[in-house]
Every structure is written in structure tokens, then in C-alpha cells.
C-alpha atoms as one frame of an Amber mdcrd trajectory, in Angstrom:
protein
   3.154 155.559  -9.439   2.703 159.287 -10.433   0.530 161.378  -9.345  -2.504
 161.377 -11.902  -3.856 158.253 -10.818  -7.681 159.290 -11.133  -8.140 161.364
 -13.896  -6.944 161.824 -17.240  -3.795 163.960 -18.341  -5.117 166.165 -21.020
  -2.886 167.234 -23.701  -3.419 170.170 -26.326  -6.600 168.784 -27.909  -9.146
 166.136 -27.183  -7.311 163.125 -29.446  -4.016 163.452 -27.750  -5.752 162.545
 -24.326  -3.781 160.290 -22.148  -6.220 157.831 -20.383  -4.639 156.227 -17.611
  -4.899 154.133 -14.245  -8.238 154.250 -12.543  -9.977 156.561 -15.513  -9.631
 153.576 -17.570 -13.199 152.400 -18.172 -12.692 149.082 -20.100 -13.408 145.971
 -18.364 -10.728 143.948 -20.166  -7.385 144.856 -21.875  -4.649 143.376 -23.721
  -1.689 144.873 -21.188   2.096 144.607 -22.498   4.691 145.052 -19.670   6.933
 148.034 -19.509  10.185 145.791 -21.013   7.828 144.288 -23.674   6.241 141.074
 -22.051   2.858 140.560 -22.309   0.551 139.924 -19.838  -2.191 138.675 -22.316
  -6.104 139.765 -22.023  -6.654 140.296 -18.318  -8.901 142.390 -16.222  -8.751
 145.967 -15.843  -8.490 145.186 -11.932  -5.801 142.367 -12.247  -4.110 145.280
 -14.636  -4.366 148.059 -12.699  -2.786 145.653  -9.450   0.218 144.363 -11.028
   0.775 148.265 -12.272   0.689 149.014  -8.604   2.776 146.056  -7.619   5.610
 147.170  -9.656   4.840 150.983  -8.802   4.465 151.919 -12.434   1.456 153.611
 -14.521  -1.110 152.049 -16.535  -1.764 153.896 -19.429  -3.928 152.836 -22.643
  -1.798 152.766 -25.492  -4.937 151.708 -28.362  -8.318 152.703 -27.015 -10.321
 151.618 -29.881  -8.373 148.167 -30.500 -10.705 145.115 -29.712  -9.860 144.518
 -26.388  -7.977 148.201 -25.899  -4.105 147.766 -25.127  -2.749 148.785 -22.108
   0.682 149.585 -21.220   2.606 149.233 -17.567   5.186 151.680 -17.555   6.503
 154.623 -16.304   4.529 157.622 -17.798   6.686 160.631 -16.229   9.526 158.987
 -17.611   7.715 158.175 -21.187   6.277 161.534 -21.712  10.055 163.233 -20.414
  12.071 161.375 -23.777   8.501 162.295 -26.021   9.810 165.981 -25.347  13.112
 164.676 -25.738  12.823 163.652 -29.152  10.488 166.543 -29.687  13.430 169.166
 -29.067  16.081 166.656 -31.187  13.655 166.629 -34.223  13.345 170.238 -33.980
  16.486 171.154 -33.807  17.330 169.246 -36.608  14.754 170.986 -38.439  15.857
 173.090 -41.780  14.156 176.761 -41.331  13.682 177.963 -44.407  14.020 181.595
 -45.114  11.736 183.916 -47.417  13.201 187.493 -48.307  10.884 189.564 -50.110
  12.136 192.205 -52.723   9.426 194.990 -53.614   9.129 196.585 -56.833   6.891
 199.416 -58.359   5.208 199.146 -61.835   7.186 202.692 -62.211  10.361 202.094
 -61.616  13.871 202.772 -63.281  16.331 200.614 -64.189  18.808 201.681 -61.718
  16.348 200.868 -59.117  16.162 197.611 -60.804  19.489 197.011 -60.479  19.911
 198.048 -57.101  17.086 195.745 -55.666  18.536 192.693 -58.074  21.579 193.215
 -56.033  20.004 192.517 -52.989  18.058 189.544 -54.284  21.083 187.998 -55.356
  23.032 188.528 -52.212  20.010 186.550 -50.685  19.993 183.450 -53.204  23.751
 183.437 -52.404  22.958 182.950 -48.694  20.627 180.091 -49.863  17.434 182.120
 -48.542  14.564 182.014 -51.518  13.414 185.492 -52.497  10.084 186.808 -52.982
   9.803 189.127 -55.879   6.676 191.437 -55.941   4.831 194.180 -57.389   2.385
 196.068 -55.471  -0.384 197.328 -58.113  -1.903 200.851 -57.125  -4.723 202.950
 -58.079  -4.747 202.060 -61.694  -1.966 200.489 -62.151  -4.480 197.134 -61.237
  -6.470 197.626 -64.344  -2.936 196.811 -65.821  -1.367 193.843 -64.176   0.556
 193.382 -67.194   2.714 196.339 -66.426   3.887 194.301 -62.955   4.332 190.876
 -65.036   6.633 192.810 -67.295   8.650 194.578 -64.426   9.132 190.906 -63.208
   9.965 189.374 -66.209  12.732 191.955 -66.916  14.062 191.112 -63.308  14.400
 186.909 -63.749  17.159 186.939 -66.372  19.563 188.926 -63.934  18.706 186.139
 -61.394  18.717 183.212 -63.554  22.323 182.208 -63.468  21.857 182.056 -59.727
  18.205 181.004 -58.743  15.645 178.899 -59.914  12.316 179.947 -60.828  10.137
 178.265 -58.259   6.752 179.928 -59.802   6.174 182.362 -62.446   4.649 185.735
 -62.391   1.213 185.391 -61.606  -1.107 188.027 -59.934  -2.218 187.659 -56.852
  -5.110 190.491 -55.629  -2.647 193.785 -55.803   0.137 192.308 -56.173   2.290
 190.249 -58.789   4.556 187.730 -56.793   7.555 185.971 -58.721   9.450 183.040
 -56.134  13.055 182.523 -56.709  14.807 179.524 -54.869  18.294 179.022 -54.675
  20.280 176.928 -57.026  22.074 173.567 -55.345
């Protein structure tokens, strides 16, 4: 039997609370064994002896089921492969990356082109690209100016990216999202 066998073992937040062994308060509970046998509707003392017995934890699996269900196992061992299978789903887990590209409502072609470059040598590494235009002074009393500047950018990206959502303002800015084609 482990070691929290009068209190609680408190996770992160108040619903992922782990009530087990004596800080059980029902009188009655449906208790499964640890291989999947069921013990039926017993009391919580017949429960928490055969848990003992077998020097395993009883932990409540459904608190608000009518009786609760109970569970005799081995909770150092259960919570060890819930991190397990944590860390595998993580790590299976596609990151994706966002690479922003800034632009200025001002700004000359062969700037254009040089910042395209870059945007395209991100699509090409399958990362999706974040095209904006920071607005200043008055420049914001024209957005149009940035929707333009973005709108002569897509068509040199088009071939390679996928217009995830259009030009659209955004407080100062004008953000454009490119993902990459399949």
C-alpha cells in the first residue's frame, strides 16, 4: 500500500483530485478488482480490507456514480504509465511552426522581394508564415494602404502556399496567414 493512505493526492486543480483509501467518505461502493473482477456493492470497510489484504490502493474511480466505483489497484504504478502515455502522446505531437514576415505600408519592391524570399524559404520548410503590416501614425487612418501591400505579396506565394485567411486588419496591424501546400 503506498504511502497516502489518509488523505487525498491532489493534482493540478480541484477536479483532477484523487480520492483514495481512508479519505473515501462513501459508505458503499461498487469496487472492481485490480485484474478486472468485480467485487460487487460492498462496504467501504469490507473494501478498504480486501485492498489491504492484497497490499494494493483503493482509489475511487466515479465519485458521483450511484453507488461511487472503487478501484483496488496499485496507484504508484497507475499514475507512473498515466505519465507514461503522457510523454508518448507528446512526443508524438506535430509542433506547428509560425514565422512572421513584417512589412511597411512604405516599402519598395525590392524589399518586397527580398522578404517574399524568406517567406517562401519558410513554406518550403512546411512552417506557415505570418504576413503583416504594422500601421503607424497615419498610416491607420489608411488600412487600405497595408491590404494592398499584402495583396501584392500573395501572388508571389501562391504557387507555393495556401491562403489560410485573407488580409484583414487587426488593431495596427494587417495580418495575411499563409500555410504550406501538401
Amino acid at each position: 500500500m503506498s504511502k497516502q493512505t489518509n488523505k487525498s493526492v491532489r493534482g493540478k486543480n480541484k477536479s483532477q483530485e484523487t480520492i483514495m483509501n481512508d479519505a473515501i467518505r462513501a459508505k458503499e461502493l461498487r469496487v472492481l478488482g485490480e485484474d478486472g473482477e468485480q467485487f460487487g456493492i460492498i462496504s467501504r470497510d469490507e473494501a478498504l480490507a480486501i485492498a489491504e489484504k492484497k497490499g494494493l490502493d483503493l482509489v475511487m474511480m466515479s465519485p458521483d456514480a450511484k453507488p461511487p466505483v472503487a478501484k483496488i489497484m496499485d496507484y504508484g504504478k497507475f499514475k507512473y504509465q498515466q505519465e507514461k502515455k503522457k510523454k508518448e502522446a507528446k512526443k508524438n505531437q506535430k509542433i506547428i511552426e509560425v514565422k512572421e514576415v513584417k512589412f511597411s505600408c512604405k516599402i519598395a519592391e525590392n524589399d518586397i522581394a527580398y522578404k517574399v524570399k524568406h517567406a517562401r524559404e519558410f513554406l518550403e520548410k512546411g512552417k506557415h508564415v505570418k504576413l503583416r503590416v504594422f500601421l503607424r501614425g497615419r498610416e491607420m487612418a489608411n488600412p487600405e494602404w497595408g491590404i494592398e501591400v499584402l495583396n501584392r505579396v500573395w501572388p508571389m506565394l501562391e504557387d507555393i502556399g495556401n491562403l489560410e485567411q485573407e488580409a484583414k486588419r487587426d488593431a495596427r496591424y494587417i495580418n495575411m496567414y499563409i500555410t504550406p501546400k501538401k
